[in-house]
C-alpha positions as CSV (number, residue, x, y, z in Angstrom):
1,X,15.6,36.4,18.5
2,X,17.6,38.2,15.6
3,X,16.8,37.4,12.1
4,X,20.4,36.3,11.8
5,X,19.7,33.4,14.1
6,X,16.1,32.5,13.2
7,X,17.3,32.1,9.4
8,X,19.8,29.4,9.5
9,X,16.8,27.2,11.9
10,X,14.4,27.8,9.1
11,X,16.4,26.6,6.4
12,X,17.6,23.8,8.3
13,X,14.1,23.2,9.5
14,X,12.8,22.9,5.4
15,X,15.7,20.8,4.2
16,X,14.4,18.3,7.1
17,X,11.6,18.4,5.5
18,X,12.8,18.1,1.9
19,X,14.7,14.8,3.0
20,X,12.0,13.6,5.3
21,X,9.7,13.3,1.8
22,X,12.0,12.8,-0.4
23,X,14.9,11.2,1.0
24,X,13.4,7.5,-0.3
25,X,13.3,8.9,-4.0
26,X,17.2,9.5,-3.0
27,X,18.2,6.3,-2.0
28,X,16.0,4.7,-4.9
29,X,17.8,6.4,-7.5
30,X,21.2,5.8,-6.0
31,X,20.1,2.2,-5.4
32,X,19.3,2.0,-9.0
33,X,22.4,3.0,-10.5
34,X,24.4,1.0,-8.1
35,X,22.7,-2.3,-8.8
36,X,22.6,-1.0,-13.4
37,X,26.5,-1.0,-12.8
38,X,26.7,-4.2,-10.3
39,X,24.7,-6.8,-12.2
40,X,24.7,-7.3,-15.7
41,X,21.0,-8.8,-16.2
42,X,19.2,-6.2,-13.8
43,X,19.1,-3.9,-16.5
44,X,17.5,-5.7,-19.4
45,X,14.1,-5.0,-20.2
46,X,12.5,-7.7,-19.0
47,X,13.7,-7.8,-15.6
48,X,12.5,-4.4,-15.2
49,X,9.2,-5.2,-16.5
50,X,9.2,-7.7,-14.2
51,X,9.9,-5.4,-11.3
52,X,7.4,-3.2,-12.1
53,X,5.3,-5.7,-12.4
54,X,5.7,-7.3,-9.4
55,X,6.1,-3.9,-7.3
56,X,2.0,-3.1,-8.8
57,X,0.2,-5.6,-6.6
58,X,2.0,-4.1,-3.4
59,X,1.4,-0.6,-4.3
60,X,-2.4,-1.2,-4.3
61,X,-2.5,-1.8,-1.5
62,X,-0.2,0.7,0.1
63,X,-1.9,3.0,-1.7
64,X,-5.3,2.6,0.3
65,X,-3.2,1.8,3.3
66,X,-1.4,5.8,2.5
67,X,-4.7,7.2,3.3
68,X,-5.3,5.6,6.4
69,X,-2.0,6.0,7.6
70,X,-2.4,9.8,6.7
71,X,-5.5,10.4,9.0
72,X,-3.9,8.5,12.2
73,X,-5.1,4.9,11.9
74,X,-3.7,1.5,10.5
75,X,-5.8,-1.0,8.8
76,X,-4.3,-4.7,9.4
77,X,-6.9,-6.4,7.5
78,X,-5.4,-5.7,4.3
79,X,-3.3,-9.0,3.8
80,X,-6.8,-10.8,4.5
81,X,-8.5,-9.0,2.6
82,X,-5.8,-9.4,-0.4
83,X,-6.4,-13.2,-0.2
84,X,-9.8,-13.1,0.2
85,X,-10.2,-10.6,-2.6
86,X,-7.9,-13.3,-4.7
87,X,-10.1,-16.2,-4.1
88,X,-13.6,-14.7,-4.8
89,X,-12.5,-13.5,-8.1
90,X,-11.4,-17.0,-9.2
91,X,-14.4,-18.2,-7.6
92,X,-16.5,-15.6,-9.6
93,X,-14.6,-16.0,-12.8
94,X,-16.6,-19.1,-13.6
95,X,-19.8,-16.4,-14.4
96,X,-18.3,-14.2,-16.2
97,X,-15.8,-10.4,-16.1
98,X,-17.9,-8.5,-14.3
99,X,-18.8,-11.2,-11.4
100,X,-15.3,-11.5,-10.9
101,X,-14.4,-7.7,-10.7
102,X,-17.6,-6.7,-8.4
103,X,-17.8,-9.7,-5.9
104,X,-14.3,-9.2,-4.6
105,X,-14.6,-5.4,-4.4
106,X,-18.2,-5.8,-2.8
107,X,-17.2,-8.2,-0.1
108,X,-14.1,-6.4,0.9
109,X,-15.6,-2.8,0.7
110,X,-18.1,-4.3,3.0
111,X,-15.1,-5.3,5.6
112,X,-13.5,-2.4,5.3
113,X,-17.1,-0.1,5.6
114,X,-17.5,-2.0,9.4
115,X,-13.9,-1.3,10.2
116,X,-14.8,2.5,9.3
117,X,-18.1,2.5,11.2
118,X,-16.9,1.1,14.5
119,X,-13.7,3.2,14.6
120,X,-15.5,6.1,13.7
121,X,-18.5,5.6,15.6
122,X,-17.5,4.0,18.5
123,X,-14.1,5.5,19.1
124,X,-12.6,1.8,18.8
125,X,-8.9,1.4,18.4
126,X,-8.1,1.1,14.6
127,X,-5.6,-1.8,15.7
128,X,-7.9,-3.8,17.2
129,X,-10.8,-3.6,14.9
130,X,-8.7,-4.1,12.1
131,X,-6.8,-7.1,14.1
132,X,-10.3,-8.8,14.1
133,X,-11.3,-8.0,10.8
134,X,-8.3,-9.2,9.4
135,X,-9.2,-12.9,11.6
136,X,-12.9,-12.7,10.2
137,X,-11.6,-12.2,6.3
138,X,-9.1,-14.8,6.9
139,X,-11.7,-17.4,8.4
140,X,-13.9,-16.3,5.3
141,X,-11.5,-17.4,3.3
142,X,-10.7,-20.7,4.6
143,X,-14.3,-21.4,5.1
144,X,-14.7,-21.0,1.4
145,X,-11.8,-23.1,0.2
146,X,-12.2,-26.0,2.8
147,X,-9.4,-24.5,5.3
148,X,-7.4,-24.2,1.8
149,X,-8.1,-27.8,0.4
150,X,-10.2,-26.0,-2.6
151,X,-8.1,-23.8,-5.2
152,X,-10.4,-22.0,-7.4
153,X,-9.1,-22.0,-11.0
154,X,-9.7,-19.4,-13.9
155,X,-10.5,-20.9,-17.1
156,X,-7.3,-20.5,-19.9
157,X,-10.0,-18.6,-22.4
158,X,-11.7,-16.1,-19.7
159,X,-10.9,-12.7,-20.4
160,X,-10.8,-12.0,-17.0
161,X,-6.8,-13.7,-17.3
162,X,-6.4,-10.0,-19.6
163,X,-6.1,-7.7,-16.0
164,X,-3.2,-10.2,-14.4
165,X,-1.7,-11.3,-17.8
166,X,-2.1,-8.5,-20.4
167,X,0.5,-6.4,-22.0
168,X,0.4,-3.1,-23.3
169,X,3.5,-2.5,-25.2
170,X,5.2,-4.9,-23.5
171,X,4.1,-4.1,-19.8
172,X,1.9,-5.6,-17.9
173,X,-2.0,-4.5,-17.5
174,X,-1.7,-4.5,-13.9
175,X,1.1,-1.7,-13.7
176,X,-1.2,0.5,-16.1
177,X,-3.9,-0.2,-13.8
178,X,-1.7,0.8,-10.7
179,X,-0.5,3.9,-12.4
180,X,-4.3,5.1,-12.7
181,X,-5.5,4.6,-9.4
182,X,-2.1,6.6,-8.0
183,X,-2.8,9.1,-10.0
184,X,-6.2,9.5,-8.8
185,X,-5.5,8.9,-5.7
186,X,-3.4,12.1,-6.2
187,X,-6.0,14.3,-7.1
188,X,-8.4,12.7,-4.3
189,X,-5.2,13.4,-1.1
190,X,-4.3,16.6,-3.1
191,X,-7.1,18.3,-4.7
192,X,-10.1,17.7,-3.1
193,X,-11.8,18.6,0.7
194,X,-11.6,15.2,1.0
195,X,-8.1,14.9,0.6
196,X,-8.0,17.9,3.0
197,X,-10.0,16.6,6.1
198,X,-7.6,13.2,5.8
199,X,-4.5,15.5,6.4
200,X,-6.5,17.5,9.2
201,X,-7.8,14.4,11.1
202,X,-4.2,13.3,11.1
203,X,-2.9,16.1,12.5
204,X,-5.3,17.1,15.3
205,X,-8.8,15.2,14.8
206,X,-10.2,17.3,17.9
207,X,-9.4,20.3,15.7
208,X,-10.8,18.9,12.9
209,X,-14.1,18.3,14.6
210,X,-13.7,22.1,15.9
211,X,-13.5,23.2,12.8
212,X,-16.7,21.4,11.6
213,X,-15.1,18.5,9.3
214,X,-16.8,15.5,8.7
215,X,-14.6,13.5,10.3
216,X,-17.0,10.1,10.9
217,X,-17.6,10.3,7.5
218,X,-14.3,10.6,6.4
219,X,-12.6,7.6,8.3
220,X,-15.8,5.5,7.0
221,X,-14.9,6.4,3.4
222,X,-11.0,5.9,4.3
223,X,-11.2,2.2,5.5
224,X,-14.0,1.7,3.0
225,X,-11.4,2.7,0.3
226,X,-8.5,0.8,1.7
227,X,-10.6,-2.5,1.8
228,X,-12.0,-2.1,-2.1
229,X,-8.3,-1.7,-2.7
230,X,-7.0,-4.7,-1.2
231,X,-9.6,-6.7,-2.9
232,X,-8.6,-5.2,-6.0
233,X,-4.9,-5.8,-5.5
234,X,-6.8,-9.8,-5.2
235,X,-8.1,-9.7,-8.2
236,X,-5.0,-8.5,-10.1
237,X,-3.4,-11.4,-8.4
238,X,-6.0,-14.0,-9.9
239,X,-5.9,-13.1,-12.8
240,X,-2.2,-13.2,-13.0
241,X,-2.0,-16.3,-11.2
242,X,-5.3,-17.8,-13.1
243,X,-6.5,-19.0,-9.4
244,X,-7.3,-18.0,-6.2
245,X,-4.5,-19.0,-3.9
246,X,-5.1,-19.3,-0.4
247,X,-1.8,-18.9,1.2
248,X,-0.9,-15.1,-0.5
249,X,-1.5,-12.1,1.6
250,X,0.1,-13.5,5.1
251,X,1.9,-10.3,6.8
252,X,0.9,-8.2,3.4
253,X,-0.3,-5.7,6.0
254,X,3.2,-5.0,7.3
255,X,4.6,-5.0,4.0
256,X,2.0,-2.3,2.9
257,X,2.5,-0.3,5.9
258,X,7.0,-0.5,5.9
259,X,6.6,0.6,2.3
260,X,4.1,4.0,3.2
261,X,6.8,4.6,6.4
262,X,9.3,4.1,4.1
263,X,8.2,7.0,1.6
264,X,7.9,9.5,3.8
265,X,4.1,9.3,5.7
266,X,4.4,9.5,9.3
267,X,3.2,6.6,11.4
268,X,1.5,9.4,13.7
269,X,-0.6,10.8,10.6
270,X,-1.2,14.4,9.0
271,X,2.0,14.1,6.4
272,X,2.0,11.9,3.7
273,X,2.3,11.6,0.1
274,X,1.1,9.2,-2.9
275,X,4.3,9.2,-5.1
276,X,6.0,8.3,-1.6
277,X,4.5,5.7,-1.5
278,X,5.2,4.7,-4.7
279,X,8.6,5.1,-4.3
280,X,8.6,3.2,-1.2
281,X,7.3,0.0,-3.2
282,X,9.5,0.6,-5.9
283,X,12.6,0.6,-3.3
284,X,11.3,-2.4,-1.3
285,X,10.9,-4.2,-5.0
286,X,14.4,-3.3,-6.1
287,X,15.9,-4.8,-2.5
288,X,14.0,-8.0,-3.4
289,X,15.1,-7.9,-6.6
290,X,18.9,-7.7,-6.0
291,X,18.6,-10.1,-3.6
292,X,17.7,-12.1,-6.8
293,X,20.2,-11.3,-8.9
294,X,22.9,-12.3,-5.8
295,X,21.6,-15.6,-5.8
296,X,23.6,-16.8,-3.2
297,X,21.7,-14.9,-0.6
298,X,18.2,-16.9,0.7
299,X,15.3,-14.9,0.1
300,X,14.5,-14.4,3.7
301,X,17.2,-12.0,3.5
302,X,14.7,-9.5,2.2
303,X,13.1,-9.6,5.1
304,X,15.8,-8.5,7.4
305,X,16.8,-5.8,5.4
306,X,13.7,-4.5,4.8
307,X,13.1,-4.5,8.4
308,X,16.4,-2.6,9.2
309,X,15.7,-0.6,6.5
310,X,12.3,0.3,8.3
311,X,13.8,0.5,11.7
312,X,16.2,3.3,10.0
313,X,13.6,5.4,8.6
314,X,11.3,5.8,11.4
315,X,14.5,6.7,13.5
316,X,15.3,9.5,10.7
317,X,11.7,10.5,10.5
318,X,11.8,11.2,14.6
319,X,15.0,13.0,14.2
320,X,13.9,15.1,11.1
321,X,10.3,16.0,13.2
322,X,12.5,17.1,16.2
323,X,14.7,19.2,14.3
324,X,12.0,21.0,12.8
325,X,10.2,22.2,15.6
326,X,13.0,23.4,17.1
């Protein structure tokens, strides 16, 4: 094959891949202009505050869900674990901050380390481990609120209301918070052998085990992570609520994985990115939030379009893959 020929496929081949990651980012900006111009309230400050806001409790959870997605699994215990993490923290608020912080994060690091240890152990399906861990969290839950007859309540003078409720020059604690653990979780995907055995089990785990990564270990740590992170995303939402409430978190899971897809990480693992993902919650937030400022349009509207919007992606993600190994 001439050079002539092979150089046209190649740059065809990276400007699939330029748009496969970045092609969210696109339609987020566009999307953004459109709706500056379209409706007069959707850019004053506070309804972008409140965007942000409302995008943060999402994106951690996407984020843990970015890293399990990246290595080849799914983790559908998320939106459990969310709700759970939510109610401990109100429960544990009564005794104090650091009850509150380290009880939800405990328990659902503790889900999410048995999800890691039988997929990695026993070469379990990550769909149905996680299927049955997100029926244990969710029976946890209801055991511990009286199948949802018990709302636990933060006190109006606990400081642990400061993490949901807080402002730092105007925005919210919890975006601040979000902000952090992206960035970390940056330098963790990007930076570190860690982040480097999470692409390679994604894209060939017998390869990886070839080549001597600790690939048990890693998936243990990944679902580990991705459970902490839900609970966190829980207790962020108690604090901003000031209450556990027992009905959040119900199909969080496919939220958090549309909104990975939707930034560019494949469904079948080894390409991914953090700001994607970020993007991808940011886009899903502005769909919800124009939705809003229609107001004639019922909220179940977001729904549908996110799931068309999904349904698009993955069918531009197949395409781009094809085109590039040609």
């Amino acid at each position: 094959m001439s050079a002539t020929t092979t150089e046209p496929a190649a740059r065809n081949a990276a400007f699939a891949g330029v748009l496969q990651r970045q092609g969210a980012a696109v339609v987020l900006v566009l999307g953004l202009a459109a709706s500056w111009f379209a409706f007069p309230h959707f850019g004053t400050a506070d309804n972008l505050r409140s965007l942000v806001l409302q995008g943060s409790f999402l994106a951690v959870i996407a984020l843990g869900m970015t890293f399990v997605i990246i290595s080849g699994g799914i983790d559908l215990s998320v939106g459990s674990n969310y709700a759970l993490g939510g109610v401990l923290a109100a429960y544990g608020a009564q005794y104090g901050l650091v009850v509150a912080i380290l009880l939800p994060l405990a328990v659902c690091s503790l889900i999410g380390l048995v999800n890691g240890v039988l997929i990695a152990r026993t070469g379990m399906a990550p769909f149905i481990v996680t299927l049955a861990s997100l029926l244990f969290a969710r029976g946890l839950l209801l055991a511990l609120t009286s199948e949802g007859a018990t709302t636990y309540k933060v006190d109006p003078g606990s400081a642990f209301l400061w993490l949901g409720q807080g402002t730092i020059f105007g925005i919210g604690v919890p975006v601040y918070l979000t902000l952090v653990l992206f960035a970390l979780g940056g330098l963790l995907l990007r930076r570190t052998r860690f982040g480097q055995s999470v692409f390679a089990i994604g894209g060939a785990e017998q390869s990886a085990l070839l080549m001597g990564l600790p690939v048990a270990r890693t998936k243990i740590s990944l679902y580990t992570l991705s459970g902490a992170l839900a609970g966190f995303a829980g207790v962020l939402t108690a604090a901003y609520l000031q209450s556990g409430v027992t009905v959040i978190g119900v199909g969080t899971e496919l939220d958090a994985i549309s909104v990975v897809v939707i930034g560019g990480t494949l469904l079948t693992g080894g390409a991914g990115t953090i700001i994607g993902t970020l993007v991808g919650v940011l886009l899903r937030t502005l769909i919800q939030n124009v939705i809003n400022q229609i107001g004639t349009l019922d909220s179940n509207y977001q729904t549908v379009v996110s799931g068309a919007f999904l349904l698009v992606v993955v069918v531009i993600q197949r395409l781009l893959a094809r085109s590039r190994t040609r």
